[in-house]
C-alpha positions in Angstrom: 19.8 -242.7 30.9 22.0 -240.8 33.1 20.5 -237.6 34.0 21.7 -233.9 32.6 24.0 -232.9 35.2 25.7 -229.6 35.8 28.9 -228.7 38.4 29.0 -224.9 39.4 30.0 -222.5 42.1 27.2 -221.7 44.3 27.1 -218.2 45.5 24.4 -217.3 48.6 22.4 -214.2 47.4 22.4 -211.9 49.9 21.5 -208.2 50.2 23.2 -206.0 47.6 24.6 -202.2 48.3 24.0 -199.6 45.5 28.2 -198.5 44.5 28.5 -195.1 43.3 31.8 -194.5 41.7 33.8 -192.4 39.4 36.3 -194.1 37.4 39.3 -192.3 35.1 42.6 -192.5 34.6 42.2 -196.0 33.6 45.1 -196.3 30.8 45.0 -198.7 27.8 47.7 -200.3 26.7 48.8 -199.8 23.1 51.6 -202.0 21.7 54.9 -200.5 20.3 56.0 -200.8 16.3 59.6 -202.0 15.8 61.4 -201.2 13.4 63.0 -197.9 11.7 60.1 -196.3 10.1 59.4 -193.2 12.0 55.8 -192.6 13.4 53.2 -190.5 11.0 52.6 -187.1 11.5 49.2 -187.8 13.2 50.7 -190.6 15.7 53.6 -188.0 17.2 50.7 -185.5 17.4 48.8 -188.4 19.4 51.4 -188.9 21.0 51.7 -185.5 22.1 48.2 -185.1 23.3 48.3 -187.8 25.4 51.6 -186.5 27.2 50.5 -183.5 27.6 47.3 -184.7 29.5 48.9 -187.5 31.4 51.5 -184.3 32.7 48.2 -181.9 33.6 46.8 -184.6 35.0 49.7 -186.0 37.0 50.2 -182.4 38.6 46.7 -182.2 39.8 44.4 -179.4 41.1 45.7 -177.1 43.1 45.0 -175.9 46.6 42.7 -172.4 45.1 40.5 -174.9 42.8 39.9 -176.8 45.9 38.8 -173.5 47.5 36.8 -171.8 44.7 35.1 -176.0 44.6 33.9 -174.8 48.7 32.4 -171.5 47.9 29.2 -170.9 48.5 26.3 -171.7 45.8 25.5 -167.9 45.4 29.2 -166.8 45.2 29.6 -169.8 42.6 30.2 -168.2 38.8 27.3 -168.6 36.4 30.1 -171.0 34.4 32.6 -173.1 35.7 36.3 -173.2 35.2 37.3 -176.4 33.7 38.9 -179.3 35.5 42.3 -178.3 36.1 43.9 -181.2 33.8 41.6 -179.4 30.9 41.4 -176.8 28.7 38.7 -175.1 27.7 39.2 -176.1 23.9 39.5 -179.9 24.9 36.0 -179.6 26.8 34.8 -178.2 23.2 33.1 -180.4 20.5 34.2 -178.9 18.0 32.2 -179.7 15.5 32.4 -183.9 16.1 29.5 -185.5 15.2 27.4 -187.0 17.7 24.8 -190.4 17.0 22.9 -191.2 19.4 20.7 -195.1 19.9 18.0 -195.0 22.4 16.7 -198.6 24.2 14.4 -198.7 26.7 11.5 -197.1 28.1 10.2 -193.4 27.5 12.6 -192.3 30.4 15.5 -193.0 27.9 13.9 -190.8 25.4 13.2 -188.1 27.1 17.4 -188.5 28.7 18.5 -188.4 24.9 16.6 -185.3 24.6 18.4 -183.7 27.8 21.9 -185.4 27.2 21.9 -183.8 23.6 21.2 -180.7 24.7 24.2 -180.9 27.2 26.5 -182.3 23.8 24.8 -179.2 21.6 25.9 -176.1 24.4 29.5 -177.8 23.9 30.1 -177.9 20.0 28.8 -181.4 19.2 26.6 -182.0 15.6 23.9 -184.4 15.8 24.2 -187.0 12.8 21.7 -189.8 11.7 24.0 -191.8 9.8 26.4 -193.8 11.9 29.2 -193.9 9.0 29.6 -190.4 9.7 29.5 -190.5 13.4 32.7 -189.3 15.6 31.1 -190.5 18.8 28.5 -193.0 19.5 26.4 -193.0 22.3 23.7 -195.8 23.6 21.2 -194.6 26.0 20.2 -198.3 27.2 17.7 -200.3 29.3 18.6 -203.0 32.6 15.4 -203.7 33.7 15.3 -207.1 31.8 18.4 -209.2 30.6 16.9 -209.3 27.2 17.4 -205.8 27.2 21.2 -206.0 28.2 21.6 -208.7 26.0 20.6 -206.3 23.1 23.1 -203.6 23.5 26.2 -206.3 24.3 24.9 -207.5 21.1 25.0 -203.9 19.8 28.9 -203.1 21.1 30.1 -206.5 19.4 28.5 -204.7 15.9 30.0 -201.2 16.7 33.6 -202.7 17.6 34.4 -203.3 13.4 33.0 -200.3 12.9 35.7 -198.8 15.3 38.3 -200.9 14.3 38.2 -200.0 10.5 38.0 -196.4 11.5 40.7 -194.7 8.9 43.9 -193.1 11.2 43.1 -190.2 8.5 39.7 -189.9 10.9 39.4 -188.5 14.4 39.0 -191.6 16.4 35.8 -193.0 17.0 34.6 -192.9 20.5 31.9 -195.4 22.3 29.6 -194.5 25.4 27.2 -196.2 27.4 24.5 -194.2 29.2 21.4 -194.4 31.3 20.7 -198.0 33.3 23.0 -200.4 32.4 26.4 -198.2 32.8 24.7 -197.7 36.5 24.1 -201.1 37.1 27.3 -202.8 35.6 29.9 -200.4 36.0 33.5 -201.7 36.1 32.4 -205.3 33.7 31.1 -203.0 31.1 34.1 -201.4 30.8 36.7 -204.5 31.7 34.6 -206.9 28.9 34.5 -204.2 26.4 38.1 -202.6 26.2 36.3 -200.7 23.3 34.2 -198.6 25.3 35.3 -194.6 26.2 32.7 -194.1 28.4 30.5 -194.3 30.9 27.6 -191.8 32.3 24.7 -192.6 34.9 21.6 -191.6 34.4 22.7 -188.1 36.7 25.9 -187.7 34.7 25.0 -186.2 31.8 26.0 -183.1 32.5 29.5 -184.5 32.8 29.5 -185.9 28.9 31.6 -183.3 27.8 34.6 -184.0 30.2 34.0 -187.4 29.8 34.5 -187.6 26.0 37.5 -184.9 26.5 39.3 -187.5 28.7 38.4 -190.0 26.3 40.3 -188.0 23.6 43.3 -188.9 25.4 43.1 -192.5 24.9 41.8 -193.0 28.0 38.6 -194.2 29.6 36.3 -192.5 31.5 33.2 -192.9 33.7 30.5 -191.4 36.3 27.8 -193.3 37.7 27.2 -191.6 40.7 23.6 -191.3 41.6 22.6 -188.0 43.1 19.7 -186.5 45.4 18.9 -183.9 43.8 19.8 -184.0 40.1 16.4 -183.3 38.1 18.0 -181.3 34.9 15.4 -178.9 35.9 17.3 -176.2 34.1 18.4 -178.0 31.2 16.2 -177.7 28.6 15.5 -180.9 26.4 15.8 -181.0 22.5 13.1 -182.7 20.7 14.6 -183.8 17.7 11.6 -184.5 15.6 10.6 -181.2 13.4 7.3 -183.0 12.5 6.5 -183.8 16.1 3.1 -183.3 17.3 3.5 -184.3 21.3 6.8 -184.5 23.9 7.5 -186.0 26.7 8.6 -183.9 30.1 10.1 -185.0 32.7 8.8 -184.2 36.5 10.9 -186.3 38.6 13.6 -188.7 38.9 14.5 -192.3 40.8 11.9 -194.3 43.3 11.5 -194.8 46.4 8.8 -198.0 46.4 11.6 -200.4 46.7 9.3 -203.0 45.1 11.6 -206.0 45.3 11.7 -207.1 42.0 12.7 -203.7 40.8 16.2 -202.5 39.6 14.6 -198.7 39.4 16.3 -197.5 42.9 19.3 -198.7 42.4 20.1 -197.4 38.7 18.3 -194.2 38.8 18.2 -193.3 42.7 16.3 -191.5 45.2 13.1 -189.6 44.4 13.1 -186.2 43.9 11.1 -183.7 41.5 11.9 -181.1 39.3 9.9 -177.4 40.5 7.1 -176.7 39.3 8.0 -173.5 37.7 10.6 -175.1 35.5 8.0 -178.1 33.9 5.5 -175.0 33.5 8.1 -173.2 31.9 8.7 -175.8 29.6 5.1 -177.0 28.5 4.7 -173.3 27.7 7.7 -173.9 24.9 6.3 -176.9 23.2 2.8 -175.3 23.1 4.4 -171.9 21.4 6.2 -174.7 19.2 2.8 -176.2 18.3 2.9 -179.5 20.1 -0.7 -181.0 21.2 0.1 -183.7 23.4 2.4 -183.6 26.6 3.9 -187.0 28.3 4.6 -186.2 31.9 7.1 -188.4 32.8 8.8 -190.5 35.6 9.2 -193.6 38.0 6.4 -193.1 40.0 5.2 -190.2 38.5 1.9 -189.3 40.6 4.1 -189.6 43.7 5.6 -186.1 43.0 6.2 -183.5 45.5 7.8 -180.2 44.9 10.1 -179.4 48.1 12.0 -176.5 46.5 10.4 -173.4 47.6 10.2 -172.9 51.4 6.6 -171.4 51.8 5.4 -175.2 50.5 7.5 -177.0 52.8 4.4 -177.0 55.6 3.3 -180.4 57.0 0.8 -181.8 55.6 1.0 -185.1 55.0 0.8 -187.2 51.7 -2.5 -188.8 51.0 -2.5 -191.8 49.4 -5.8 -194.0 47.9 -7.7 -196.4 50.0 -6.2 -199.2 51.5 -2.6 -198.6 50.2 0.5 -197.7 52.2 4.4 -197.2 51.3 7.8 -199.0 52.0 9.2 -195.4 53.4 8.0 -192.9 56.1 5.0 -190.7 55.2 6.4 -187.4 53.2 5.6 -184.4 54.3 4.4 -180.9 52.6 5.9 -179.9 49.1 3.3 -178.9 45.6 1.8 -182.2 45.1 1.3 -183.6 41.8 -2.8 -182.8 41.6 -1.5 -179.2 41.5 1.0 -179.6 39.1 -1.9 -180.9 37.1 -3.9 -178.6 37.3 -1.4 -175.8 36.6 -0.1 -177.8 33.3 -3.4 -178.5 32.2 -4.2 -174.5 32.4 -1.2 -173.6 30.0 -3.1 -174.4 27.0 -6.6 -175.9 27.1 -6.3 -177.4 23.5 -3.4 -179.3 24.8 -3.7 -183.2 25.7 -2.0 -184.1 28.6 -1.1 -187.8 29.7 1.1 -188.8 32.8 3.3 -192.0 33.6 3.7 -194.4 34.8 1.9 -194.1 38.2 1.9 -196.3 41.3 -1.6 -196.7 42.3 -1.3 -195.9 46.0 -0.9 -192.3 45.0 -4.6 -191.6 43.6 -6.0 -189.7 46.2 -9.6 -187.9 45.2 -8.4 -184.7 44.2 -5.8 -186.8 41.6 -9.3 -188.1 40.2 -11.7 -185.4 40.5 -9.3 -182.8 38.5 -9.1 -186.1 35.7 -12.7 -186.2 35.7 -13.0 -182.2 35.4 -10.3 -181.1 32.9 -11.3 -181.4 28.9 -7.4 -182.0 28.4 -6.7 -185.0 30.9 -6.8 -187.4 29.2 -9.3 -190.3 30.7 -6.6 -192.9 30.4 -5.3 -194.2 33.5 -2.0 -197.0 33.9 -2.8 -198.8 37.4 -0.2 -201.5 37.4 -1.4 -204.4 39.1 2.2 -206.9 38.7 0.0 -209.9 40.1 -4.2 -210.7 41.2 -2.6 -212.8 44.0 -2.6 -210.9 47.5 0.7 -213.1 49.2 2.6 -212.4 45.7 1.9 -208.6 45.8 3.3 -208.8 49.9 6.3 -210.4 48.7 6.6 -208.1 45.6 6.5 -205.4 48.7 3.5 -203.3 46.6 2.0 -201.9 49.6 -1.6 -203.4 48.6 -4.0 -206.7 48.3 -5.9 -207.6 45.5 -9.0 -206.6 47.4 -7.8 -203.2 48.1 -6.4 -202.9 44.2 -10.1 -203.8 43.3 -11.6 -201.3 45.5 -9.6 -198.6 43.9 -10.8 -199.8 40.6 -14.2 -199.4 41.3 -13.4 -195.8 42.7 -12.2 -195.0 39.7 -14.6 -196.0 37.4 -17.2 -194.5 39.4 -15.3 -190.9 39.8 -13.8 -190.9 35.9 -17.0 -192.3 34.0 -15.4 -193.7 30.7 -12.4 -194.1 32.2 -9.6 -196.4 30.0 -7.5 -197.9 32.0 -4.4 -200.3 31.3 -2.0 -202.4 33.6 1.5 -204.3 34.1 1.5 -207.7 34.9 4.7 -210.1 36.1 4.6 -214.0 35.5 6.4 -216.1 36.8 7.7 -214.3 40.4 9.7 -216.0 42.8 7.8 -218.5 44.7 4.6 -218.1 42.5 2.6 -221.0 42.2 -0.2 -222.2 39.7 -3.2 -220.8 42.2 -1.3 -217.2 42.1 -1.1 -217.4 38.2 -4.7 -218.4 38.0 -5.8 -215.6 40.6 -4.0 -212.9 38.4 -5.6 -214.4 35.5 -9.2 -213.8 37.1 -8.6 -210.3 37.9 -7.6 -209.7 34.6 -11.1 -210.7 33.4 -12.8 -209.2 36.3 -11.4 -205.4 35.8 -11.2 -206.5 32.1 -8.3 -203.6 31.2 -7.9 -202.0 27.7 -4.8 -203.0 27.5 -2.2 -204.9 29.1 1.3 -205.3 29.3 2.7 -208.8 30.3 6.4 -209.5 31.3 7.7 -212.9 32.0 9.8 -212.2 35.3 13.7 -211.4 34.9 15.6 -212.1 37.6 18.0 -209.1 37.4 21.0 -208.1 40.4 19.2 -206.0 43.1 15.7 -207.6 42.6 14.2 -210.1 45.0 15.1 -214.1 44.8 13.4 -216.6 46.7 15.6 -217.0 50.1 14.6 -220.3 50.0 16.8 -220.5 46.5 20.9 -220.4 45.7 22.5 -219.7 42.2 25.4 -220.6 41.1 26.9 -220.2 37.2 27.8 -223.7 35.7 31.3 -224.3 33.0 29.2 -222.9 30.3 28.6 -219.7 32.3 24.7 -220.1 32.6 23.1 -219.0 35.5 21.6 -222.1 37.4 19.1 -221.7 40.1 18.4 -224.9 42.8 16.5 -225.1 46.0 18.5 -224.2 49.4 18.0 -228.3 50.6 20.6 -230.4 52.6 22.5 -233.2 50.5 25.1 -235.9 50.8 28.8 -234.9 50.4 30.8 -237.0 48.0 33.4 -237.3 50.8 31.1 -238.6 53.0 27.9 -240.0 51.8 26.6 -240.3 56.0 26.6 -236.4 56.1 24.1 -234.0 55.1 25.3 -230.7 54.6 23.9 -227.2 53.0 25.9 -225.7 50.1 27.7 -222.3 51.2 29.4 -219.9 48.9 32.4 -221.1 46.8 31.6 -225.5 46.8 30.8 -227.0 44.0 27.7 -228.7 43.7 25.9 -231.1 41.1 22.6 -230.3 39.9 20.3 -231.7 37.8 18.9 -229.8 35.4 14.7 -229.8 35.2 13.6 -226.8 33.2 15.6 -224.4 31.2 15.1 -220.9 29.4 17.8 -219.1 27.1 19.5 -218.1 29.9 18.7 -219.5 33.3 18.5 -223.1 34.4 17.0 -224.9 36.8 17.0 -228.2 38.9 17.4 -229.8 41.9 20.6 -230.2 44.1 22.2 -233.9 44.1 25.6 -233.1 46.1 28.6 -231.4 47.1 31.4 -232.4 45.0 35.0 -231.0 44.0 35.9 -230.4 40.2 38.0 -233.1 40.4 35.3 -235.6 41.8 32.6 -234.1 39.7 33.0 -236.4 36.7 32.8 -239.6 38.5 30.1 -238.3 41.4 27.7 -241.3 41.4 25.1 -239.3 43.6 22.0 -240.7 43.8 
């Protein structure tokens, strides 16, 4: 039997730089209507709109907009003028009805929550029927290809929807927010001509221009990152009037750099939201009656308040036992044992939970104030990703097993009771059977609560085995072979490597939905491919 053979481009993975980018003016093309009916009503109006913005926007800001952009922060108005090729009407909502689909991780809520309140302060309605909808946004997930596989699947569902839109209605308009508009940019908008636009998880203040340039017929994005976005003074709407607890927000992005992680690159640098402004806002869902607070983000018991000057002193971050970081030590800043403490003082009969931590930053007084405070909750999340010390180096966690155990025990012993659960990754690049079984035994030695297991997904950004190329076969399937010499078909007495751009056959040993992978036979051509008798 002849073995099952594939011919693709190989293409060296290399390092990968995080593009910011902001992306409008990007026309569509509508075709013309022949023949000697005149245009509706609605189309010259269209019509008109769309000239009239393509003029504003053709003549462009002027030289004083530039110059009131440079003032100072304290001579800045409380509101903003518009963009220049905008009106203050077109920024409006008026009245469009907004529907809103959340994927993802409790991040993504808790962005719904702030991008509606943005979309509310303009004029938009908030609908839970998508019939009704004028503008549909997705606030997705990209740390998994499952999860981008979802809302693709979700666009090619939406798209009939838009296309049997009535021309009585206003047009229907598509965004895409949070993670995957960061990560895939340009191809979300190129493969889906139907999406309007595009906002990164520190563009949602932005949504309202965005959709107002959409209303032109254009499309319309912002992805850029930002160092010091944290929403702190938007406040978030929780939408369910029967809700008894809330997620809150304290910071924003990572810093670990773990190298299977897209985190850093979609959502950015670190940085926390002041302490005054997450007090401020606990203090509203208690009055409102809520009994259980989420505080939320990345690496949330890594925060450090920098905003006030009198904190900024330099003492120096202390981390648990045995644990160090990917970045230089930070220095002073409100730490996040007293931003526990304070939250935990607003209202005693009010549960308080936090995640999802990294456990380097558990420090004593992190564990003491747990162990002290009626409304902590004893429930601690200590992902572990793997029980196998040269896994958790390459995963670049900035621990061994033996010092994750330690910290265990340390726990246990300071928070008596104590619940604790974990994250676990199968599967990483290079793992072999003696890692799996070592992660394995640690789960039965610390024997968790509750875990949470992930079959790795190899995603762009995250680590792959330099030992490894990829290339994407006719079918457009990712397939992943080792880095090894092999014969040429040219010249079977030469050994060569494969470099970016040949064509290679592989054969094919394992398989999952949507990578494959083998083991290099030779370099070919397309041409060639087809009768390649390697061995």
């Amino acid at each position: 039997m002849h073995p099952l053979q594939c011919v693709l481009r190989t293409q060296r993975w290399g390092p990968w730089a995080s593009v910011s980018w902001v992306l409008l003016g990007t026309c569509r093309v509508h075709s013309s209507v022949h023949g000697t009916s005149c245009p509706s009503p609605e189309r010259q109006q269209e019509d008109g709109v769309r000239k009239d913005f393509s003029s504003r926007l053709a003549t462009g800001p002027t030289f004083q907009h530039f110059l009131r952009s440079g003032l100072a922060p304290q001579e800045k108005p409380d509101v903003e003028d518009p963009p220049p090729y905008l009106t203050v009407d077109e920024l409006s909502g008026r009245q469009r009805k907004v529907y809103l689909e959340t994927y993802g991780c409790q991040m993504n809520v808790n962005d719904t929550e702030i991008a509606w309140s943005v979309l509310q302060k303009s004029g938009y309605l908030r609908t839970r029927n998508l019939q009704e909808a004028d503008v549909i946004l997705l606030v997705t997930c990209s740390i998994r290809e499952k999860a981008e596989q979802t809302i693709w699947n979700r666009l090619h569902q939406l798209k009939a929807l838009k296309t049997k839109r009535l021309r009585s209605r206003v047009p229907l308009r598509i965004g895409i927010l949070g993670c995957m508009a960061e990560r895939l940019k340009e191809e979300i908008l190129n493969r889906e001509k139907m999406v309007d636009i595009l906002a990164g998880p520190d563009a949602y203040r932005d949504l309202p221009r965005l959709l107002a340039v959409a209303e032109s017929g254009q499309q319309a994005a912002n992805v850029l990152l930002s160092l010091d976005e944290t929403y702190a003074d938007v406040m978030p709407v929780h939408t369910g009037p029967s809700a008894t607890s809330a997620f809150v927000s304290i910071m924003r992005g990572c810093d670990n750099m773990c190298s299977y992680c897209i985190v850093p690159f979609t959502r950015g640098r670190e940085r926390s939201r002041p302490v005054a402004s997450i007090l401020e806002e606990v203090r509203k869902l208690s009055e409102q009656g809520l009994k259980e607070v989420t505080l939320l983000g990345q690496n949330v018991n890594s925060f450090r308040d920098s905003s006030e000057v009198q904190f900024d002193n330099a003492v120096s971050t202390n981390l648990s036992r045995g644990f160090s970081t990917n970045y230089k030590p930070k220095q002073g800043g409100l730490r996040f044992a007293h931003l526990l403490d304070q939250v935990s003082r607003v209202d005693p009969e009010m549960r308080i939970r936090f995640t999802s931590p990294h456990p380097k930053d558990f420090p004593d007084e992190v564990l003491q104030l747990i162990h002290e405070r009626d409304n902590i909750c004893k429930q601690i999340h200590l992902p572990a990703q793997s029980g196998s010390s040269r896994v958790l180096e390459a995963m670049r966690r900035g621990y061994s097993r033996e010092a994750y155990v330690e910290l265990i025990h340390h726990i246990r012993e300071s928070i008596p009771g104590v619940s604790l659960s974990s994250d676990f990754i199968a599967g990483f690049c290079g793992e072999t059977e003696e890692d799996h079984l070592q992660t394995v035994s640690l789960l039965r030695e610390v024997q968790y609560n509750t875990g949470f297991l992930f079959a790795y997904s190899m995603r762009q950004h995250s680590k792959r085995s330099a030992t490894d190329l990829c290339g994407r076969n006719d079918g457009n399937l990712k397939v992943i072979f080792p880095d090894v010499e092999m014969e040429d078909v040219h010249n079977s007495e030469v050994r060569v490597r494969a470099q970016p751009g040949d064509y290679v056959l592989v054969k094919i040993t394992s398989a999952s939905s949507q990578t494959l992978k083998g083991h290099v036979l030779c370099r070919t051509t397309l041409k060639d491919s087809a009768a390649c008798c390697c061995p």
